[in-house]
FINUNU-196381 format. One record per residue (C-alpha): residue in three letters; chain; x, y, z. Coordinates in steps of 0.001 Angstrom, whole numbers, plus 524288, in hexadecimal, padded with zeros to 5 digits. Example, Ala and Ser with C-alpha at 12.3 -4.5 7.8 and 13.67 -1.06 7.14 Angstrom:
   res   chain      c1      c2      c3
   ALA       A   8300C   7EE6C   81E78
   SER       A   83566   7FBDC   81BE4
! end
This chain:
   res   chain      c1      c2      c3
   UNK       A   42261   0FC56   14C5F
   UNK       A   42C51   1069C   14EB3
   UNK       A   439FB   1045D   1532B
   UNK       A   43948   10816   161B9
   UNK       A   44771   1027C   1620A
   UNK       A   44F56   10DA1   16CD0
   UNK       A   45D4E   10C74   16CF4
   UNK       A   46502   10E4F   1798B
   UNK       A   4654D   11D07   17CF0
   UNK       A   4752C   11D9E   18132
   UNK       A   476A0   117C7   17312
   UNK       A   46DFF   122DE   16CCD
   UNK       A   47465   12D15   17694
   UNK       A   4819C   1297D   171B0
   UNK       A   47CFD   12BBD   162FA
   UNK       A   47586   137D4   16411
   UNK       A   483DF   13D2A   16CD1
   UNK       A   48BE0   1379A   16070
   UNK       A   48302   13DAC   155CD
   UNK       A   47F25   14A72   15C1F
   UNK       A   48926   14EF8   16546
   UNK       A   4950A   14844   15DB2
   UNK       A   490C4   14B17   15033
   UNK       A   494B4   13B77   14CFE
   UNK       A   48B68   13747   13FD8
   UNK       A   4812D   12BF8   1409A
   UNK       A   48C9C   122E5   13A6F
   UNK       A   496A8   125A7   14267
   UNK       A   48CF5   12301   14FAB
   UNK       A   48907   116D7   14A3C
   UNK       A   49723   11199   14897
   UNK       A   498CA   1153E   157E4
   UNK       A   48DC9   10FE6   15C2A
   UNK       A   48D5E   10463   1546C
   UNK       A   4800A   10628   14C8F
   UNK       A   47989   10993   13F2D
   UNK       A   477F0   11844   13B8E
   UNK       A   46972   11418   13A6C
   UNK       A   46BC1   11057   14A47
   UNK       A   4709A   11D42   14B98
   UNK       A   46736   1263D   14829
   UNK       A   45D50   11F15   14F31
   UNK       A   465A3   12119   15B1B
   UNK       A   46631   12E69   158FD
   UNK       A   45718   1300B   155C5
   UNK       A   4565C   12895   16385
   UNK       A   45DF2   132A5   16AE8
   UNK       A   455CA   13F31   16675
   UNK       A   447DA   1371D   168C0
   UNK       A   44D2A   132BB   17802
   UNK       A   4534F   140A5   179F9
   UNK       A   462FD   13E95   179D7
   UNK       A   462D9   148E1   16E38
   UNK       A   45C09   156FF   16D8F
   UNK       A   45D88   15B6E   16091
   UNK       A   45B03   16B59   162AC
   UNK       A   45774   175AA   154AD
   UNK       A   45B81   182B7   15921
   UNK       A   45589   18F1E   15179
   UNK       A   45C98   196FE   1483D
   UNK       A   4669A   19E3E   14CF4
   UNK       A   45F9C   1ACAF   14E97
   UNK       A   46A4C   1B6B7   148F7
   UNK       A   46F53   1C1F4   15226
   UNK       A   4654B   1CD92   14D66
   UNK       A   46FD4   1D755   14EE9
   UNK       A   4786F   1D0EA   145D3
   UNK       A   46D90   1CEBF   13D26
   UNK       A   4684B   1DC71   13C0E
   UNK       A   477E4   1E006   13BBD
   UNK       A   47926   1D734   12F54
   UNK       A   46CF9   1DC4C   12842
   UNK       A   46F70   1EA4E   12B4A
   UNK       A   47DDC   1E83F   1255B
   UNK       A   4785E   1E087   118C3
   UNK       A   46CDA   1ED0C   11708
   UNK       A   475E5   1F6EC   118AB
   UNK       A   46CD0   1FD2A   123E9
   UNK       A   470E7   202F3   12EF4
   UNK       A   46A0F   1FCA7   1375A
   UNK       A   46126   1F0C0   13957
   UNK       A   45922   1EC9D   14261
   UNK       A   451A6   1E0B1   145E2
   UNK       A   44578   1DE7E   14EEA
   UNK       A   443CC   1D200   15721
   UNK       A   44143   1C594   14FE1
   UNK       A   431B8   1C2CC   14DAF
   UNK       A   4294D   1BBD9   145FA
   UNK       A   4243B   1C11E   13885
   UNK       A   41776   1C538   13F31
   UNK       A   41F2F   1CE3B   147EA
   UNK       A   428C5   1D4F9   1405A
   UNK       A   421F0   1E274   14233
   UNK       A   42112   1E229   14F40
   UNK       A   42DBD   1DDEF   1533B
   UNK       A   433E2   1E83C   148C2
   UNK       A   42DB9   1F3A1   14D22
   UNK       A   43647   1F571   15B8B
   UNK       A   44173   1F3E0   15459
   UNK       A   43C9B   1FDFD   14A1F
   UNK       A   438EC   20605   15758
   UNK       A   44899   20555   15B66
   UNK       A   44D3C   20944   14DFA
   UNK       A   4447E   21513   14E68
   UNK       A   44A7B   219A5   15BC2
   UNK       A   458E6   215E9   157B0
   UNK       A   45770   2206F   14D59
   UNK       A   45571   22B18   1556C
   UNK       A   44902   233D6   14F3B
   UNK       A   44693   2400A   15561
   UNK       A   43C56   248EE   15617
   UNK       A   43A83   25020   1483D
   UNK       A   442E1   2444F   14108
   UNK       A   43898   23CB6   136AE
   UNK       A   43533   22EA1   13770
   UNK       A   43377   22A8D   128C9
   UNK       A   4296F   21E18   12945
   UNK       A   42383   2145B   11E04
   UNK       A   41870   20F61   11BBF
   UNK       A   415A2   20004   11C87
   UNK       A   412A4   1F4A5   123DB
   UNK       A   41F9A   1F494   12BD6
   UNK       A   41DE8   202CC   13084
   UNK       A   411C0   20205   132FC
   UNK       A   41523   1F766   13C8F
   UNK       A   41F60   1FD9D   14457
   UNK       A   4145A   20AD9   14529
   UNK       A   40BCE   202CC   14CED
   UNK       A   41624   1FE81   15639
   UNK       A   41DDF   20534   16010
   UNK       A   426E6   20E19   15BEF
   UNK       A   432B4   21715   16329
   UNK       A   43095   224AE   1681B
   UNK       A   43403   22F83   15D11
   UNK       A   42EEE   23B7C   1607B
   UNK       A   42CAF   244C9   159CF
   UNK       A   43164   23DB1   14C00
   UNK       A   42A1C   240BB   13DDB
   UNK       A   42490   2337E   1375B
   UNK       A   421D4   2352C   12B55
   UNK       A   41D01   22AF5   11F09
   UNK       A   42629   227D8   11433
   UNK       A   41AC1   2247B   10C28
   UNK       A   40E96   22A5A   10869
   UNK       A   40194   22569   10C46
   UNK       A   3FCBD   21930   106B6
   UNK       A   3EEDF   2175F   10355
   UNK       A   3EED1   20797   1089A
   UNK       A   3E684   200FB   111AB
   UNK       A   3F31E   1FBE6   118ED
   UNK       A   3F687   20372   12668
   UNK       A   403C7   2018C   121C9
   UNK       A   404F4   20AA4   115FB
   UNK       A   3FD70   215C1   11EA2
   UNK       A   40A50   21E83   11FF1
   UNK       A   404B3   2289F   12760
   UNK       A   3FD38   22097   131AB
   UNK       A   40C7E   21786   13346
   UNK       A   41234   2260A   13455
   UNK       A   4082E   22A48   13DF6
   UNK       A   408CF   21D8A   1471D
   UNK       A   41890   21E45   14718
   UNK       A   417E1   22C6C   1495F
   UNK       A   40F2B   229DB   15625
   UNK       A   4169E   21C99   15A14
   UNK       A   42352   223EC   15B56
   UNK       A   41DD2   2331E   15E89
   UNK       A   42180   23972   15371
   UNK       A   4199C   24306   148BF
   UNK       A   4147F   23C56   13D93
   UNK       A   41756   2433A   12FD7
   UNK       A   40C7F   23DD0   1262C
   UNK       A   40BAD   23C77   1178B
   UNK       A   3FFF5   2405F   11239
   UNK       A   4015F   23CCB   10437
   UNK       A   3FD5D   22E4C   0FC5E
   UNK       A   409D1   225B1   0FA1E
   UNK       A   40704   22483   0EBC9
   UNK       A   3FFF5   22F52   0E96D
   UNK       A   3FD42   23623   0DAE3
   UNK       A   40556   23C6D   0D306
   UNK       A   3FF3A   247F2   0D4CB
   UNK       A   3FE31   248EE   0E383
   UNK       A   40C64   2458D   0E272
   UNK       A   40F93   25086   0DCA2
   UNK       A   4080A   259DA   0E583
   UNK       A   40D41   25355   0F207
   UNK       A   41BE4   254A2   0ECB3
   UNK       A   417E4   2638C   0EC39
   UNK       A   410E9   264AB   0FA88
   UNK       A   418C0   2698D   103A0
   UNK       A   41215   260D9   10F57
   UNK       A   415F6   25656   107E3
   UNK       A   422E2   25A7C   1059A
   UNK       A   426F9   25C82   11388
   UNK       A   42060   24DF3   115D8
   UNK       A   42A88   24931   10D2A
   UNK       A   435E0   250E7   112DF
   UNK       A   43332   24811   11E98
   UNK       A   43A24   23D41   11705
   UNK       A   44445   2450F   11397
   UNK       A   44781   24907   122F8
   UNK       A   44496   23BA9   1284F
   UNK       A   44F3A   23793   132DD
   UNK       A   447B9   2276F   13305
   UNK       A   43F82   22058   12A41
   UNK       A   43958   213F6   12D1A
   UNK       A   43273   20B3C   12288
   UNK       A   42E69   1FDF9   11EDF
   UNK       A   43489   1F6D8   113E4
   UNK       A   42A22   1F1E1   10A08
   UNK       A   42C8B   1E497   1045E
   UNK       A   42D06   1E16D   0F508
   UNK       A   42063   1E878   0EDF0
   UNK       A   41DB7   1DC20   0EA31
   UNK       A   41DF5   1D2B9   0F5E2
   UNK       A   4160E   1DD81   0FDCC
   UNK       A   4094F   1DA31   10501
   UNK       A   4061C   1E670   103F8
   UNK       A   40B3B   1F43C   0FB7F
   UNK       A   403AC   2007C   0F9D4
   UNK       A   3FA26   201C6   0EFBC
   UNK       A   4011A   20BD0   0E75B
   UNK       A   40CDF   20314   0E665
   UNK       A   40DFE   1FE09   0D890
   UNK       A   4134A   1EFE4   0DB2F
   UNK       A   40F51   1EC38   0CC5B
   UNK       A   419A8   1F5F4   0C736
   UNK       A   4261B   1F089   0C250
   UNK       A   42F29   1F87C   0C9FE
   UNK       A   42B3F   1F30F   0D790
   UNK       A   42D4A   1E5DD   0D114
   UNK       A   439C5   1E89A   0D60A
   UNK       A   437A6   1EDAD   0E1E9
   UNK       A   43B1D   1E5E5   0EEFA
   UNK       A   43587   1EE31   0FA80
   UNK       A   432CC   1FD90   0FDC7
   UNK       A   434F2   20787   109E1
   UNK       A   4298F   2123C   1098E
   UNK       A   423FB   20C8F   0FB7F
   UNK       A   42EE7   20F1B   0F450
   UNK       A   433C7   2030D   0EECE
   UNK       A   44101   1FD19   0EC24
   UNK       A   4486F   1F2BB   0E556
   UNK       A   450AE   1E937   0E9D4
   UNK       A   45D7B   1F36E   0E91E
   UNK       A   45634   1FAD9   0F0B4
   UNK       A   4535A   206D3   0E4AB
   UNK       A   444B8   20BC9   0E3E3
   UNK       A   43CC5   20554   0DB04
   UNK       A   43352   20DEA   0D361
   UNK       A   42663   20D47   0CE26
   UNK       A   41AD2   216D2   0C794
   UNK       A   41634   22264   0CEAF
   UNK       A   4219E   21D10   0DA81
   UNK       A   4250D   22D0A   0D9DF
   UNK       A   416E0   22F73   0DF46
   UNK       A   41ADA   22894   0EB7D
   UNK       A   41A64   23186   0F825
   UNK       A   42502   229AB   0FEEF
   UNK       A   433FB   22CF5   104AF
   UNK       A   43D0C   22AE0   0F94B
   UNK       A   4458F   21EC3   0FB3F
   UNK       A   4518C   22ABB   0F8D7
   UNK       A   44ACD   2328F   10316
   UNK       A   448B5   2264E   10D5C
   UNK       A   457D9   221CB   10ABC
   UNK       A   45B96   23040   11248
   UNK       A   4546B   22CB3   11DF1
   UNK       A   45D88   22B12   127D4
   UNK       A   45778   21E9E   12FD4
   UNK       A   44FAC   217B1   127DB
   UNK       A   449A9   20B57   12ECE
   UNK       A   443B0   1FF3B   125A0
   UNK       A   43B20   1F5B4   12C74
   UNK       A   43840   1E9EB   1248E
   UNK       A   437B4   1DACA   12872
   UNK       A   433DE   1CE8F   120B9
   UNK       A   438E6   1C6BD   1175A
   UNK       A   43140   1CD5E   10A6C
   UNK       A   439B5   1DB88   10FB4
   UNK       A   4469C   1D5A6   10E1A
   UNK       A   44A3C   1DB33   100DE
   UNK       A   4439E   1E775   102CE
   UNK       A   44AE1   1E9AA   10ECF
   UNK       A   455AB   1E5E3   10857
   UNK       A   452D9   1EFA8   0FC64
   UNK       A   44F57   1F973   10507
   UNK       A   45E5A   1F948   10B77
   UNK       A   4639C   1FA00   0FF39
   UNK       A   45B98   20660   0FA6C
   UNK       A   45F3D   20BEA   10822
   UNK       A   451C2   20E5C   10C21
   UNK       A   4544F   20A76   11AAE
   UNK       A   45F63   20B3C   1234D
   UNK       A   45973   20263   12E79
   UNK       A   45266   1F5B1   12D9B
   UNK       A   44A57   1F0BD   13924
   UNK       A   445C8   1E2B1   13662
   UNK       A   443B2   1D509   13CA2
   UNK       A   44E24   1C9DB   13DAD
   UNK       A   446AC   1C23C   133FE
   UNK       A   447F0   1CBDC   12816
   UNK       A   454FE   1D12A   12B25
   UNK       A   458D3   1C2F6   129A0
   UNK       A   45109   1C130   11BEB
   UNK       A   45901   1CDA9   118FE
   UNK       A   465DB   1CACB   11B4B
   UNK       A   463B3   1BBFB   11477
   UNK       A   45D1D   1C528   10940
   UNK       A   46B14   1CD80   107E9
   UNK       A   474CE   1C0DE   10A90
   UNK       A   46D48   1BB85   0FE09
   UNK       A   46FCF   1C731   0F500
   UNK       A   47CE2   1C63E   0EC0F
! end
């Protein structure tokens, strides 16, 4: 049978006031009331189950997002950083692309200036979301087209659907990615091709995806060679041109076929906007500062936390 034993609730009132609200120990009450320790903690037990005590968790403190984009954007070296509302994993594109939206206006394009953008899952995202009023602006692909099955690596249809989202003229590439040495050759004498790739050279804005490690990918396009040692190395890419973890290009065979901006050509980009969120994108975001591939970050509270831990671990 259990003990249905209740001791007098003033005498359980005045332990739970002695332990909780005068911080005296289990010993000490049961010297001033005159009972075991044993005694005590039944007392105590007593008070929550009759309601004398409400014992309350609070949440983690949430940390001011200001101050946290502030902190990251000072440990990057970025000039700015910005943060969208905090979501759920499931979410993260969607409640980035506004915020993307408001960068995009901040910088000013006019008519005639060119939008650089990447290929990937990110940007191909924030294409089929809303997106601020640019007339007039040249988007243009900082990759070559990718013979995948993925929407995401189609750079002309992302340049085409942010071209239309924010009334601008779309600029496309019409050459392979990775495409044979000898078609390399005869596009680096055309001079359509040419005045394609001056576009990178007069861009005022670029905005690309970061792509995590080679190696942790769920998906990479098919003419990436993830088996070569080089990109052993590597720990993310902006417009498939991987990096190391000091942020220096990593190399590989037939890398000087790719029709991409050059990582020396993308650093002279005056705004240069990196969208990336997750925890697998924290050291190539990272990277990517170092290598100065970006000058603005727009993620979610979540990884900008994961980043900051990430650089407060490093010697």
């Amino acid at each position: 049978m259990p003990n249905t034993e209740r001791f007098p609730l003033a005498l359980a009132h005045t332990a739970a006031t002695l332990y909780y609200l005068q911080d005296a120990t289990q010993a000490e009450i049961a010297e001033r009331i005159g009972t075991s320790r044993a005694t005590v903690s039944r007392l105590l037990r007593e008070a929550r189950e009759r309601g004398l005590v409400r014992i309350e968790v609070l949440p983690l403190p949430v940390e001011d997002p200001g101050d946290l984009a502030d902190r990251l954007r000072e440990a990057l070296g970025l000039e700015q950083v910005r943060l969208c509302p905090p979501t759920t994993a499931a979410h993260v594109a969607e409640a980035v692309s506004p915020t993307v939206s408001t960068v995009l206006t901040e910088v000013g394009l006019s008519a005639g200036d060119v939008l650089l953008v990447s290929s990937g899952r990110t940007v191909y995202e924030i294409a089929q979301r809303e997106l601020p009023a640019l007339p007039g602006v040249l988007v243009a692909p900082m990759v070559g087209g990718q013979d995948e099955p993925e929407a995401w690596y189609q750079t002309n249809e992302i340049t085409r659907r942010i071209a239309a989202g924010v009334g601008g003229s779309p600029r496309f590439c019409y050459a392979p990615a990775f495409p044979a040495r000898a078609l390399r050759s005869s596009l680096a004498a055309d001079p359509g091709f040419r005045r394609f790739t001056q576009l990178w050279s007069d861009a005022r804005c670029a905005l690309m995806g970061v792509g995590a490690p080679p190696l942790q990918r769920e998906s990479i396009p098919g003419f990436v060679p993830t088996g070569e040692e080089p990109l052993q190395t590597a720990v993310g890419d902006v417009a498939s041109r991987f990096y190391d973890a000091n942020g220096t290009e990593v190399s590989y065979e037939g890398a000087d076929r790719l029709v991409a901006i050059p990582l020396e050509v993308l650093r002279e980009v005056p705004v240069r906007i990196a969208v990336a969120y997750g925890a697998v994108k924290v050291p190539s975001v990272v990277a990517g500062a170092r290598g100065g591939y970006f000058t603005h970050l727009v993620t979610d509270p979540s990884t900008a936390s994961g980043l900051l831990a990430s650089l407060e671990e490093e010697p």
